[in-house]
C-alpha positions in Angstrom: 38.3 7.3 20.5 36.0 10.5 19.8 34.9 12.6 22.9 31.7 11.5 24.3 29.8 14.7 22.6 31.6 14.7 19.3 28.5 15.5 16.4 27.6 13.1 14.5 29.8 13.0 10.9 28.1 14.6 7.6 28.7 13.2 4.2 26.9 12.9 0.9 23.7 14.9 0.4 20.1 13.1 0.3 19.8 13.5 -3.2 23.4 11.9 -4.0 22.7 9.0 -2.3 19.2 8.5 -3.8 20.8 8.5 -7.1 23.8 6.6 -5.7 26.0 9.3 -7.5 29.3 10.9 -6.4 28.9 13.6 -4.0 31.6 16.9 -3.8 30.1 17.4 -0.3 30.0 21.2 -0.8 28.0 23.7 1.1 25.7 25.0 1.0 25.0 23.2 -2.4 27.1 20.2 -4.1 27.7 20.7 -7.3 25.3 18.1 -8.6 22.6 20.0 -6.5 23.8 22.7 -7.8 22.9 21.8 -11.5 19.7 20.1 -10.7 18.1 23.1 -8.9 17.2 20.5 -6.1 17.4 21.2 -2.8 20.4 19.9 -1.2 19.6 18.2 2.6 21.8 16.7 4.1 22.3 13.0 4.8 23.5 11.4 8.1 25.5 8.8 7.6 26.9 7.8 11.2 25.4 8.6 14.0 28.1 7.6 16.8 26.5 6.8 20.6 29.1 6.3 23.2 29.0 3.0 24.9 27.6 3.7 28.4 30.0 3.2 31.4 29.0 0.2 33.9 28.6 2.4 36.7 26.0 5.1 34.7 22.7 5.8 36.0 19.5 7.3 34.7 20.5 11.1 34.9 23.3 10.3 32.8 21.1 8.3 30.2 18.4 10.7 30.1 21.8 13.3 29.6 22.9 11.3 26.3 19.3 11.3 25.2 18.4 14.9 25.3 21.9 15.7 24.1 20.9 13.6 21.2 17.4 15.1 20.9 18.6 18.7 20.9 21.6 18.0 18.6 18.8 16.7 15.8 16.5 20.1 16.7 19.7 21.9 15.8 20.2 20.3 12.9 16.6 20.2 11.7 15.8 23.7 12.2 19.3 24.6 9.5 17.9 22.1 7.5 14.3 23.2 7.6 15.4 27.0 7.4 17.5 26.3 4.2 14.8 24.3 2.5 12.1 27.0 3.1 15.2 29.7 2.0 15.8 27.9 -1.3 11.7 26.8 -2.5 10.3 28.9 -4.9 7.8 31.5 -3.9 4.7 29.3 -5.5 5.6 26.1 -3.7 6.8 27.3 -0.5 4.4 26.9 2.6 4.6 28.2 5.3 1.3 26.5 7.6 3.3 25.3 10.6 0.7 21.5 9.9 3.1 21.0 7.1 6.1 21.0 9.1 8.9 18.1 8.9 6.9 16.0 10.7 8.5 12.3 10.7 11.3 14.6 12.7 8.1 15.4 15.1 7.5 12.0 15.5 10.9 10.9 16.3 11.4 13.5 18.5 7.8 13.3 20.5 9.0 8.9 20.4 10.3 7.9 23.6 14.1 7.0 23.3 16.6 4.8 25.1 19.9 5.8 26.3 21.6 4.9 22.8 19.0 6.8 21.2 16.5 3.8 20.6 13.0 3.9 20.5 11.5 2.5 23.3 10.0 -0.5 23.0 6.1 0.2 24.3 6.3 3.5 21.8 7.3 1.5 18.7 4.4 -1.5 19.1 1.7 0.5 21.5 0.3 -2.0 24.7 0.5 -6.1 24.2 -3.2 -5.6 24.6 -5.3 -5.0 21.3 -7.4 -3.2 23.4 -5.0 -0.3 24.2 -4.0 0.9 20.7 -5.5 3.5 20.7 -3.3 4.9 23.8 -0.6 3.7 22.1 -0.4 6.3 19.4 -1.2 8.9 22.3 1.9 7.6 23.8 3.7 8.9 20.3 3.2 12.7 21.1 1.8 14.3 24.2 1.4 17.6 22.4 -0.9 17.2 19.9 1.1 19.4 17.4 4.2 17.4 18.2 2.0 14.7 15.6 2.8 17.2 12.0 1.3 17.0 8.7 4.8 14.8 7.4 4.2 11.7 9.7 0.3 11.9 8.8 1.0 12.3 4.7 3.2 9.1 5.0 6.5 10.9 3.8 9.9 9.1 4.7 13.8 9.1 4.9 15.4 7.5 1.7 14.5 3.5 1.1 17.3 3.3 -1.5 19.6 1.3 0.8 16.9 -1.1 2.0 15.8 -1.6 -1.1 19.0 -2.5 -2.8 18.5 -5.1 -0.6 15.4 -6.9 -2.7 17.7 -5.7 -5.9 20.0 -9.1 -5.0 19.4 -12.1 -6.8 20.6 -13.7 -3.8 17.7 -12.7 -2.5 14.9 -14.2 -4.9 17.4 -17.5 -5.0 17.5 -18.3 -1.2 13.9 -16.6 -0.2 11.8 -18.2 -3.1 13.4 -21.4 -3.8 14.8 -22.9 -0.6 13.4 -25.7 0.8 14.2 -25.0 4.3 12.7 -22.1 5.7 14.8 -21.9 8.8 17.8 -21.9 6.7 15.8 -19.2 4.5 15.4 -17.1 7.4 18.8 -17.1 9.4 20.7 -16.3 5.7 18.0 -13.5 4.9 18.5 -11.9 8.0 22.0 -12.4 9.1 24.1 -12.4 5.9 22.0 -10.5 3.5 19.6 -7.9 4.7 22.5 -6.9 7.6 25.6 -6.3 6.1 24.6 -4.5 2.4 22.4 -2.3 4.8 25.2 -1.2 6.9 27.3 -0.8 3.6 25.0 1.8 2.2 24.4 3.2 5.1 28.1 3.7 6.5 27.1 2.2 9.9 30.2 1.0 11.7 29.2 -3.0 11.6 30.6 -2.3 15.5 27.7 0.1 16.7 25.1 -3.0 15.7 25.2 -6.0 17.8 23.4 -9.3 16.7 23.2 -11.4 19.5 21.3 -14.8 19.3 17.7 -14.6 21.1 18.0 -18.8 21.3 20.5 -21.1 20.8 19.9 -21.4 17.0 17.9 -18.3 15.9 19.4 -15.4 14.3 19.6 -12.3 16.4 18.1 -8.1 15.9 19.6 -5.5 15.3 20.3 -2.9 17.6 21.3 0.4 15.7 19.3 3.5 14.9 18.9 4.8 11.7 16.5 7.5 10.0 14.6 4.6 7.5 11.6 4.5 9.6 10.2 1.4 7.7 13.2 -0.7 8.6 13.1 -0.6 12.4 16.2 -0.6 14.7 16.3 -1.5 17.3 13.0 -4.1 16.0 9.8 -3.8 18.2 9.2 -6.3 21.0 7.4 -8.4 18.8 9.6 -8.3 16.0 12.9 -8.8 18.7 11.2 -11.8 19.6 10.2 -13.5 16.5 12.5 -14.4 13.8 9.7 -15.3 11.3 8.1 -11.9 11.5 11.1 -10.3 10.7 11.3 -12.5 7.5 8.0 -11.8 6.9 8.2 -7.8 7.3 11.3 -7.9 4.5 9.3 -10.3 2.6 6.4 -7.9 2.5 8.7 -5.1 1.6 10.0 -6.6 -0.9 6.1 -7.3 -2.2 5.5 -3.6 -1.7 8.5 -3.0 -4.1 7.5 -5.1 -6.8 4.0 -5.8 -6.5 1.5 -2.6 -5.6 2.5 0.2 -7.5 1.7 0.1 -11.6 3.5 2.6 -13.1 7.5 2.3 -14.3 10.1 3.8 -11.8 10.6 6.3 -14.7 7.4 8.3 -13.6 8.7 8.1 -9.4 10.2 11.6 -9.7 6.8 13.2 -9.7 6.0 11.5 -6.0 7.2 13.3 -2.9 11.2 12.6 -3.1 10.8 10.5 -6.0 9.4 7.7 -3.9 7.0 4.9 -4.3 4.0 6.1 -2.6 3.2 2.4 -1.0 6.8 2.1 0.3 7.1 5.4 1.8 3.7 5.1 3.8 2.3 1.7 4.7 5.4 0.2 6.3 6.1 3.7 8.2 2.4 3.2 9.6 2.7 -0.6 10.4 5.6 0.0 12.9 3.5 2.6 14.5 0.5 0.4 14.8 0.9 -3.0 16.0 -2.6 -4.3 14.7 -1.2 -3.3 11.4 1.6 -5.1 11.4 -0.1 -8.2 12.2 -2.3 -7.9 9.3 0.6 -7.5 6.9 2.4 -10.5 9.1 -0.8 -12.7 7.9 -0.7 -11.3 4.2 3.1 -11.5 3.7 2.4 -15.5 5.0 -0.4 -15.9 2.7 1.8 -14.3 -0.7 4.7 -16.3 0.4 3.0 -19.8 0.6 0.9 -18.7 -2.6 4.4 -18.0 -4.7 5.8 -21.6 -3.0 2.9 -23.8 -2.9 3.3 -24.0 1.2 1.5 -23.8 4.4 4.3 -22.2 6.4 3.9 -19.4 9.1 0.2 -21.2 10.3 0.4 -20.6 14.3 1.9 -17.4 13.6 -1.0 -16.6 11.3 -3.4 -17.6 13.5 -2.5 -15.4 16.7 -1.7 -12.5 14.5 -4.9 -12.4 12.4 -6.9 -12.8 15.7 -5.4 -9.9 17.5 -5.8 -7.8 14.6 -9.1 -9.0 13.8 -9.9 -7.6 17.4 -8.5 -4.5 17.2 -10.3 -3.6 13.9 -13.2 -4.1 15.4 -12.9 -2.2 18.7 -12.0 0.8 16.7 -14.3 3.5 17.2 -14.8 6.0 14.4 -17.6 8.0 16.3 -17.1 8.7 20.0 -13.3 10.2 19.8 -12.4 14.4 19.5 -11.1 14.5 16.1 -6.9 15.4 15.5 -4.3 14.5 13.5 -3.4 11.5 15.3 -7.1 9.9 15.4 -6.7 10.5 11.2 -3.4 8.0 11.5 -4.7 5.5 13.9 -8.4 5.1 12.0 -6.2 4.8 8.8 -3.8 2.9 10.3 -6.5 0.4 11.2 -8.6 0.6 8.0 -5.2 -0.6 6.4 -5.3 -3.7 8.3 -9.0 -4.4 7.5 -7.8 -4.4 3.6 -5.1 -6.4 4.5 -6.7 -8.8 6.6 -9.4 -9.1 3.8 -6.9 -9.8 1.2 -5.1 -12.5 3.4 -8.3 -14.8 4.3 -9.9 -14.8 1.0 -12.0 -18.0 2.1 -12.3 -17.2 5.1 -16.2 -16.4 6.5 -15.1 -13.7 8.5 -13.6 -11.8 5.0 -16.9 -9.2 4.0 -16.5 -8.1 8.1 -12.9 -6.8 7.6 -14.2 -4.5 4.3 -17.4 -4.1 6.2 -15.2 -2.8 9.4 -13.3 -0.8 7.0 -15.7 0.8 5.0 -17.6 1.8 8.0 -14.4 3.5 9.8 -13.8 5.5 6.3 -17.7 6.3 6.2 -17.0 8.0 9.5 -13.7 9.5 8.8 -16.1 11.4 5.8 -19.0 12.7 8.7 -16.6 14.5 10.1 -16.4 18.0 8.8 -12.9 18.7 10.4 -11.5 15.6 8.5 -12.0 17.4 4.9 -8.8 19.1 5.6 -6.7 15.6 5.7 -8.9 14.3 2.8 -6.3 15.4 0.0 -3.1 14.4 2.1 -1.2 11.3 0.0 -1.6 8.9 3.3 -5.6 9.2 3.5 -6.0 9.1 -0.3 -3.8 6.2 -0.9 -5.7 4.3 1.7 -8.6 5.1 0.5 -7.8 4.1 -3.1 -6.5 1.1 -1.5 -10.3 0.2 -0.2 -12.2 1.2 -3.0 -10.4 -0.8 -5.2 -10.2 -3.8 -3.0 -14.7 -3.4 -2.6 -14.0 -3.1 -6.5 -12.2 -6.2 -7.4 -13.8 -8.1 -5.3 -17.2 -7.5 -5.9 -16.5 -7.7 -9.4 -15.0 -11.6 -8.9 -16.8 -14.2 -8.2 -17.2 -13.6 -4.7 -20.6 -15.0 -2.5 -23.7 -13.4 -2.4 -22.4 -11.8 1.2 -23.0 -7.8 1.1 -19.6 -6.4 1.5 -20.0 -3.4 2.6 -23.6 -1.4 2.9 -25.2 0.7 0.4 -25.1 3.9 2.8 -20.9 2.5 2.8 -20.9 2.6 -0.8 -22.0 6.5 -0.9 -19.3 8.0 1.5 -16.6 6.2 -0.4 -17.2 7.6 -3.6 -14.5 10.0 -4.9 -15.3 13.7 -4.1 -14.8 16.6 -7.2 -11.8 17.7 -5.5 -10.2 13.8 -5.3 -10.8 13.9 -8.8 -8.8 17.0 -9.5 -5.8 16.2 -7.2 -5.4 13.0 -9.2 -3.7 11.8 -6.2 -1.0 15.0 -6.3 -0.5 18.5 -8.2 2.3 16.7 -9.6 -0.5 14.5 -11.7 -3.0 17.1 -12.4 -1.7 16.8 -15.9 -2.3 13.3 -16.6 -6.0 11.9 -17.8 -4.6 8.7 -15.6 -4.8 7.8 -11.7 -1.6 7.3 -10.1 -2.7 4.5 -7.5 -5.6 3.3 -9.5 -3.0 3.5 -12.9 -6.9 4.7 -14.5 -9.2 7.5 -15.0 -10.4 8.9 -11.4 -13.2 8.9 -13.8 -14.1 5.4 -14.0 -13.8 5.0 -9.9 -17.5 6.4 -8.8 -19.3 4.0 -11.7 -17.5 1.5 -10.8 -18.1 1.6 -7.0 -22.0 2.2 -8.5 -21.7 -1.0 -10.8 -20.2 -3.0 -8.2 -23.3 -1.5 -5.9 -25.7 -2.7 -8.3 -24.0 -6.0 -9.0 -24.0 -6.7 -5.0 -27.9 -5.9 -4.8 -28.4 -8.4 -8.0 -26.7 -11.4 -6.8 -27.8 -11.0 -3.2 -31.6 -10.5 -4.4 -31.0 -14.1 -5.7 -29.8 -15.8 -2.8 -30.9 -14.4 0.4 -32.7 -10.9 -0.1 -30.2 -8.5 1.3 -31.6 -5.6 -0.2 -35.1 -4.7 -0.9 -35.4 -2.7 -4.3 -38.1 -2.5 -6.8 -37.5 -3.3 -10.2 -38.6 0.0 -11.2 -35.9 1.4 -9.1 -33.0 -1.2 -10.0 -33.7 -0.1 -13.9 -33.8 3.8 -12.9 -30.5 3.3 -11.1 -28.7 1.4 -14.7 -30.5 4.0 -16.5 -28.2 6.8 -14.2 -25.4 4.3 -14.1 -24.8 4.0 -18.0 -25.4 8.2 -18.2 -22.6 8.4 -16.5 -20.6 5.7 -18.0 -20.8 7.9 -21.1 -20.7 10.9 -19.6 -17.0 9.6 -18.0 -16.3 8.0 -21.7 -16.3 11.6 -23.5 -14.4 13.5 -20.5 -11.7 11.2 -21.1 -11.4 11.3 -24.7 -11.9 15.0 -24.5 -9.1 15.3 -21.7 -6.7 12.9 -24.2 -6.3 15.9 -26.2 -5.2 18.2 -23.8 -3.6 15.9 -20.7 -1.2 13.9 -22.6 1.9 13.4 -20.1 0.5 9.9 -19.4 3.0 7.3 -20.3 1.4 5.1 -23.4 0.9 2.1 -21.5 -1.0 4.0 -19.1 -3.4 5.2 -21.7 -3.7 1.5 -23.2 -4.6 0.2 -19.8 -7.6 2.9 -19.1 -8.9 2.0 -22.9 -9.2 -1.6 -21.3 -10.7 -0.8 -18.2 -13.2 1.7 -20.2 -13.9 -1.6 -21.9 -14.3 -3.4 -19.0 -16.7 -1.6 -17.2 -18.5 -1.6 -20.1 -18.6 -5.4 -20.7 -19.5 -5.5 -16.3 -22.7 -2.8 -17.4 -23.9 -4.6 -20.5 -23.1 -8.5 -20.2 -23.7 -8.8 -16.1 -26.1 -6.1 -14.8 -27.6 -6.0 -18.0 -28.1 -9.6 -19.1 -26.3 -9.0 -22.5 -25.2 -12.5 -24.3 -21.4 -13.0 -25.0 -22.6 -13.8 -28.3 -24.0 -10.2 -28.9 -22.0 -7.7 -30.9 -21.0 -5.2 -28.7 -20.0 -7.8 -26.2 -17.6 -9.1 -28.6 -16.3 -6.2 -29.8 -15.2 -5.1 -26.2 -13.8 -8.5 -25.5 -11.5 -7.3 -28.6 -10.8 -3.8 -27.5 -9.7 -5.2 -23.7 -7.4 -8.2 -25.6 -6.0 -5.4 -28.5 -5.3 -2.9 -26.0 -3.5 -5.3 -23.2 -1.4 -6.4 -25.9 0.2 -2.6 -26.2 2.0 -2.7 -22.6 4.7 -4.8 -22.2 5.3 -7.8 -19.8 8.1 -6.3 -18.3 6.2 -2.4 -17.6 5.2 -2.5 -14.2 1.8 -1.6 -15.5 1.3 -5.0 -16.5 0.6 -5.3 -12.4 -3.1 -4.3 -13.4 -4.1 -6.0 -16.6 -5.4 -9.3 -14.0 -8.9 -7.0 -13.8 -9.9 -6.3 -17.5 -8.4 -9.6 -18.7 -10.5 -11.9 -16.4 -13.6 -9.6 -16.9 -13.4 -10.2 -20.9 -11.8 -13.6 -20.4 -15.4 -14.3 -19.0 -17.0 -12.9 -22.2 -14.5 -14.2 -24.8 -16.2 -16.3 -27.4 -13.4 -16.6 -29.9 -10.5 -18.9 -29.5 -8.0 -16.7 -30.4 -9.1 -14.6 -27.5 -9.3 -17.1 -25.1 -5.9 -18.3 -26.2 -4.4 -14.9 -25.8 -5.8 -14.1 -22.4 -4.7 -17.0 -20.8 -1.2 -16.7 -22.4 -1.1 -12.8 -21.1 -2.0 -14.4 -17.6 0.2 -17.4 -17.0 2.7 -14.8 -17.1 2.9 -13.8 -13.0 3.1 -9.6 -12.6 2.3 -8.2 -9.3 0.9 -9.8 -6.2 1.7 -13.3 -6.2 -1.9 -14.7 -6.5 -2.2 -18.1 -7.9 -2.3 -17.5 -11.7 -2.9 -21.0 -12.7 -5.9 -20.7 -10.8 -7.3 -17.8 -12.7 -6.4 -19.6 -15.7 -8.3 -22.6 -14.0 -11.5 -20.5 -13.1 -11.8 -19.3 -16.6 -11.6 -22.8 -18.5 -14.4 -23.8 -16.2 -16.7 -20.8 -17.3 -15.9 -21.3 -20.7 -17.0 -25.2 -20.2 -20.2 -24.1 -18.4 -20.9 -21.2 -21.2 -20.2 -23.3 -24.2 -22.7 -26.2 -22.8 -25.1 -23.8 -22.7 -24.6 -20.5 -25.0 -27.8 -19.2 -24.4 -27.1 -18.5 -20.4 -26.6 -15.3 -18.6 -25.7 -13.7 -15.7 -26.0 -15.1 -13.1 -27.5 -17.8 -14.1 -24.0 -19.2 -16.0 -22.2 -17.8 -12.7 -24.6 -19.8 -10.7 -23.6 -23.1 -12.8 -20.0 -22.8 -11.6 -18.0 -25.3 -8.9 -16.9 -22.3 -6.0 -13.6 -24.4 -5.9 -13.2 -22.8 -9.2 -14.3 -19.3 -8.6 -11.7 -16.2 -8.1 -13.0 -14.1 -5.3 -10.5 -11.2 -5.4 -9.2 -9.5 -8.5 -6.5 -7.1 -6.7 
């Protein structure tokens, strides 16, 4: 039995274990370090809390918590010190806002006795109302909140992860028939026990004790993977199906955001998936959040199974988070690091929400409620020096491209987001030369968007423009002049051009892009061109150039391979010249591309559906346009998101 202050064990270093490779432990580099030129941090594998005796009071809890506190201050500073010691000149930085700030967080967190966060720190106040004192509850000291927390950086996901990895995994999650059964197995036999494995946790420091008679119990163990939380939050403890649903959702994350091969996942922040390493951190720190991802993990999972599980649970969660999005103020708080994460925190649950209830009539609100929170983030002058931090710019990519797609569906005539929206949330010249990260400065591609930057602004225009159209149709939403519609295509193909010759220009000299990459923004070049010509501007699918992009979009989707993780995009440019395709062959090749599921688990057959019915509709009557031919169509048929 260790002494009751005995430090916590060291073994491999960070970047072994990443790479699940053999560590010589030596110091103060291992050998494999050592080779790499990489920094060499250190990894905790164990960290051991003394059971508390029965007759201990507070003093000697809040004792084994500060002990605990200052033992990881210690440790950081060494750690923090060596790092800065072993950067090169160039990329060291020494602004105390870039600090290690996920340590910040955990140490400004509240704790328990075994060195737990506190439950009311973790999930903020039961009320809605109160989120925004929750994340003031994170950090009294507003520099205690660093750059780290804010940029969404994290401790290493590989053990999680190896989790989703199991084809145990897809066998019981995806195809069992009883979802209790599905539940209980996830959580107690497989996402426990490989977790603890990789981890080292002693399987005696985590107790799983039942909450009913027949439910599976939490976990009550600490660990530095701030994305998998232990002990859970209240509202996790106390419901089995949202801790299914948070793995579930990981596991989407995983496999269905980002669109570029793990190959190219060195050049993020610690060679991490930008979506993995961010949104979950920020769901456990914003309970409106997680509800939103509680509703969209239901809606993926009953999509991929055909079912209508998780409805009462949906229903309370997407009320309360419906509430909280819109009782977040964008305009009336001082402006700080922590406002940044809670009005980002909060416009990730609008996108969420939005994605979840696709027919709901409440769906243009959430974007609207979004938009306008991100329109205020960019009135604020002290916000420009948080615009280029990965958290705000993969959130914000995140909401363009959700306004995007789903403008560019066949959505209702309802206005989405204002045209005054519209403007703030086009990319700025400096967005557009961070390309998400230094690391990408040499690519003609977007990370996130897995296209130009270039394309983004006339696409937010087109989808603008296509917004006014249909809604001067229907219900008069806007009020423009057709003199001043034509002048705005007449600027809006300018710089469709003008983006067209950067990027073949920039192919000459940015050529790190992988190939599918490159393949993909020749299809969404394509794309936009075939939304420009055949929608704003009336063109018939019958006309030449029409036809010829149709070709370009099917040629160049045919270059990346089902199995590339850029296939997670192709849904976009395919339905957009699937609507246009005249030829069989075409047709036959688009829907063969799509019946084959990538990505988020939308209903594929029904975007295979939606597009027989348009062809029906266009082949009775050639001579239509839009929107007249989109007008014809049943909206049980129509796609209103193309994510």
């Amino acid at each position: 039995m260790p002494t009751r202050h005995s430090k916590r064990t060291r073994g491999a270093c960070a970047q072994c274990v990443r790479k699940k490779r053999r560590c010589d432990k030596k110091r103060p580099k291992c050998s494999q370090c050592l080779k790499t030129h990489l920094a060499c941090d250190l990894e905790v594998f164990k960290i051991w809390t003394p059971e508390e005796p029965e007759n201990q009071g507070p003093s000697m809890q809040t004792h084994a918590s500060s002990s605990l506190i200052r033992e990881r201050q210690r440790s950081d500073s060494r750690s923090t010190a060596r790092r800065s010691a072993e950067a090169p000149p160039e990329t060291r930085n020494d602004d105390p806002l870039t600090g290690d700030l996920a340590d910040n967080l955990w140490l400004a967190t509240p704790r328990t006795g075994d060195g737990g966060c506190t439950g009311s720190s973790i999930t903020g106040s039961q009320d809605v109302n109160n989120g925004a004192h929750h994340l003031e509850t994170l950090s009294t000291d507003e520099n205690a909140i660093g750059i780290r927390e804010l940029y969404g950086e994290s401790a290493s996901n590989d053990a999680l992860l190896s989790v989703f990895d199991d084809a145990e995994f897809d066998t019981q999650l995806l195809n069992s028939p009883n979802l209790d059964d599905t539940i209980n197995s996830v959580l107690n036999d497989l996402a426990i026990n490989p977790v603890l494995d990789e981890l080292g946790i002693n399987s005696s420091l985590v107790s799983c004790s039942p909450l009913t008679g027949h439910r599976p119990g939490s976990l009550h163990a600490s660990t530095s993977m701030p994305h998998c939380p232990m002990p859970w939050p209240p509202d996790m403890l106390a419901s089995p199906e949202k801790r299914f649903l948070w793995q579930y959702f990981l596991h989407l994350t995983k496999d269905g955001f980002l669109c570029l091969d793990e190959t190219e996942l060195f050049r993020f922040h610690g060679s991490q998936d930008p979506f993995i390493a961010t949104i979950p951190q920020m769901a456990i720190c914003d309970e409106s959040l997680r509800s939103s991802i509680f509703c969209f993990a239901a809606f993926q999972y009953n999509a991929s199974q055909n079912g209508g599980d998780f409805q009462q649970l949906v229903r309370d969660c997407s009320r309360k988070a419906s509430v909280a999005l819109r009782a977040q103020s964008y305009s009336d708080q001082p402006w700080s690091q922590s406002w940044t994460l809670q009005v980002f925190s909060k416009i990730a649950c609008g996108i969420f929400l939005h994605h979840f209830g696709q027919g709901d009539t409440e769906t243009s609100e959430y974007l609207h409620s979004a938009g306008a929170l991100a329109a205020g983030f960019y009135k604020r002058p002290q916000s420009s020096s948080d615009l280029l931090s990965p958290l705000v710019q993969l959130v914000l990519s995140m909401l363009r491209w959700t306004i995007i797609s789903t403008v560019c569906s066949f959505q209702s005539s309802r206005t989405l987001v204002s045209d005054k929206i519209y403007c703030y949330l086009e990319m700025r010249a400096e967005e557009v030369d961070q390309n998400y990260s230094p690391s990408f400065r040499d690519w003609l591609n977007h990370p996130i968007y897995a296209f130009s930057p270039r394309l983004v602004n006339p696409l937010l225009r087109l989808a603008k423009l296509l917004d006014i159209q249909k809604s001067q149709q229907t219900v008069n939403q806007y009020i423009l002049s057709d003199k001043a519609m034509g002048d705005e295509m007449i600027k809006l193909e300018e710089e469709l051009l003008m983006a067209r010759e950067v990027d073949l220009d920039r192919c000459q000299t940015h050529a790190a892009d992988p190939k599918e990459l490159r393949s993909l923004n020749e299809a969404m070049h394509a794309a936009t061109f075939l939304l420009f010509y055949a929608r704003l501007k009336g063109m018939p699918f019958t006309a030449p150039l029409v036809r010829k992009k149709v070709q370009v979009i099917v040629s160049e989707i045919g270059n990346i391979p089902v199995a590339s993780r850029v296939s997670h995009a192709v849904l976009f440019p395919l339905f957009i010249a699937g609507c246009e395709a005249v030829e069989d062959q075409a047709r036959r090749g688009i829907l063969e591309r799509l019946r084959t599921p990538r990505g988020l688990a939308y209903n594929r057959k029904d975007v295979c559906l939606s597009l027989e019915h348009v062809w029906q509709v266009r082949d009775l009557d050639p001579g239509l346009r839009w929107p007249d031919w989109f007008n014809k169509l049943d909206p049980d048929l129509c796609i209103n998101s193309l994510f």
